[in-house]
N, C-alpha and C positions, 0 to 999 in steps of 0.2 A: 170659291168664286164669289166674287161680290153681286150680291143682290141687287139688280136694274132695277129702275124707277117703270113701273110696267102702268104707270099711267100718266104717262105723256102720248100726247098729241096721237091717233090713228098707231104706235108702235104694231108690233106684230101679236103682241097680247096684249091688251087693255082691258081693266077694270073699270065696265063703265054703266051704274045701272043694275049691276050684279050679274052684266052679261062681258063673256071673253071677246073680243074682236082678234080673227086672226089674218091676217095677209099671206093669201097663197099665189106664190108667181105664175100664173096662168091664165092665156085666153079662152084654153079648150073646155067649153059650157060643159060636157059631159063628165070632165074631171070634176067640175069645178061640184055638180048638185053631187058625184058619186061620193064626195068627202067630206060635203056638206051633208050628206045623210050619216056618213059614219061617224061626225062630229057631235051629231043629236046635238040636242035644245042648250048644254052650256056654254056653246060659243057660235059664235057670230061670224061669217065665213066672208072674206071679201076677193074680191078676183081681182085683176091688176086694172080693168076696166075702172072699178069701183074708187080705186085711188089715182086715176087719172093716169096711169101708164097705159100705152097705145103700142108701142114699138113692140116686136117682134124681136126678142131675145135671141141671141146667139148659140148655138149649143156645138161648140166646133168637138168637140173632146171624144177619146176613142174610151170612155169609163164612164158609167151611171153617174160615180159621186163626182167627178167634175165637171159634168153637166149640171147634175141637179146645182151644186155650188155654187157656179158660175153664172146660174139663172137668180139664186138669189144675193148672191153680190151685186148685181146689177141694179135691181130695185135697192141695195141698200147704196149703192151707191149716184146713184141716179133719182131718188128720190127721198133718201135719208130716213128709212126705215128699216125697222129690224124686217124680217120675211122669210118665210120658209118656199122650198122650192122640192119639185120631184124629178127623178128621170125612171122609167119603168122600161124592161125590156124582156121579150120573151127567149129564153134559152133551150136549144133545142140540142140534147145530146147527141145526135145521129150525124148533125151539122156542126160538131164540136161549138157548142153555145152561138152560134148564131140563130137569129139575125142580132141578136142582144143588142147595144146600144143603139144600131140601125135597124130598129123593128119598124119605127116609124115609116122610114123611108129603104125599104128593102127591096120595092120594086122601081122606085126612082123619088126623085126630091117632092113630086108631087100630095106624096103620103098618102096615098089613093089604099086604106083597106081592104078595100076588095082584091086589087093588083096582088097586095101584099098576101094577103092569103091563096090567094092562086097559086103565085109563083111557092109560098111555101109547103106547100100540100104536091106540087108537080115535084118539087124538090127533093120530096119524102117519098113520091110514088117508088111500090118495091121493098120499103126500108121495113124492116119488121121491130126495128128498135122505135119505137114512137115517144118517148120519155122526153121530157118538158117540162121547166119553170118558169113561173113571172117570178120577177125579184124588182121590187119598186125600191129603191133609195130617195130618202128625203132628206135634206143639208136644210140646217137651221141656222140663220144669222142671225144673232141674238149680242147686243152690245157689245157686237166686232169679233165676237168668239162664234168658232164654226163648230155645229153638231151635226154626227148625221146617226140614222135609224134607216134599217133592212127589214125590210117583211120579202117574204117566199111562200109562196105555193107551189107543189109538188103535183106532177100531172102528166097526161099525154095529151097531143094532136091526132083528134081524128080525120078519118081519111073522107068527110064533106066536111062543112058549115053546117050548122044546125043553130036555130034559133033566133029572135029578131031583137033581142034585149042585149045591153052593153055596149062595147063600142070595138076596137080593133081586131083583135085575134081572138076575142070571144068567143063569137062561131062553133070554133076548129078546138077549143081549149078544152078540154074535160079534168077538173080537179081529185085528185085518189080522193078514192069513195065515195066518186059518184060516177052515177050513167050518162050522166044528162053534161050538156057545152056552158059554160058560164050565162052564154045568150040565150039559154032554155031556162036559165034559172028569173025566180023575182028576184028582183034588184034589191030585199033587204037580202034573201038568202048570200047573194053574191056579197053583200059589202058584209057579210058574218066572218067570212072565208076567205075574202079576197087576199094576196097581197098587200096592195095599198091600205088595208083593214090591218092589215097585222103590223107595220108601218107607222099606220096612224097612230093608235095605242100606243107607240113607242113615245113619238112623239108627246100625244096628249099628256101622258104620264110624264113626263120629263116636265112640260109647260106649265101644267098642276104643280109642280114643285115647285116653278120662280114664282108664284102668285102672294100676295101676302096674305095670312093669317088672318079668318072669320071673316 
């Protein structure tokens, strides 16, 4: 692969300063500080806000990766930037993998988390299989060529909510080997473990490698 010029104007990785700028396609502030902490101090984290995208992305697609893809084609195509994008869904064995791509919006278009946990916990009432994954997909548009990277966590649904830290099905999520809900945990311990932590990495490690030399 040919080596991009990773410093031009705002791209999606920029040398500038001896700091990375990265463009992640997202308005949701609670992704946006969650991967901003996993990113630590060598890059510079910007949200679609940040470069003047407003609009409300599409995500029509029945698959992680052509959500996530699709969200950052857009920003590259709408605003002529390389940009990474994510789609995250929780996988419930007992519901053969739902509510998976429609985790968001499982109890109606609203995305109302509380709903959605309700209804997924009513769902499950009875079930003695609780067995459960997050699997985040992140699609990288980097000078017109498409990457993506999977992180998973392995886990169950417990039968409340517990805990007031994170954000969607946190609550309800309990990660193998531990006791405790993602939303009981401190938010470094969760972004050690998380998914989109194992995701990241993938990422970052890929993005370290188109960088130039010293």
């Amino acid at each position: 692969m040919t080596r991009p010029d990773l410093s031009q104007e705002l791209g999606c990785v920029t040398k500038h300063k001896q700091m990375n700028e990265i463009v992640f396609a997202s308005h949701n502030q609670h992704k946006i500080e969650e991967i901003r902490a996993i990113l630590g101090p060598d890059f510079v984290l910007k949200g679609l806000s940040d470069i003047g995208c407003y609009e409300v992305i599409p995500e029509p697609y029945d698959t992680l990766e052509e959500n996530a893809l699709a969200k950052a084609r857009h920003v590259t195509d709408h605003h002529n930037m390389d940009c990474f994008a994510d789609d995250t869904g929780l996988e419930v064995e007992a519901l053969h993998g739902m509510p998976g791509v429609y985790s968001a919006r499982y109890a109606g278009p609203e995305k109302d988390s509380i709903k959605n946990m309700q209804k997924l916990l009513k769902e499950l009432q009875g079930s003695q299989n609780r067995r459960a994954r997050f699997r985040t997909v992140i699609a990288l548009v980097l000078q017109g060529s498409s990457y993506f990277f999977e992180g998973i966590v392995e886990g169950r649904i417990d039968h409340e909510a517990k805990g007031k830290q994170g954000f969607g099905y946190d609550p309800v999520f309990i990660p193998d080997g531990y006791t405790m809900s993602f939303a009981e945990m401190p938010a470094k311990e969760k972004n050690r473990i998380s998914h989109r932590k194992r995701a990241m990495d993938k990422l970052i490690t890929f993005l370290k490698g188109q960088l130039p030399a010293g």
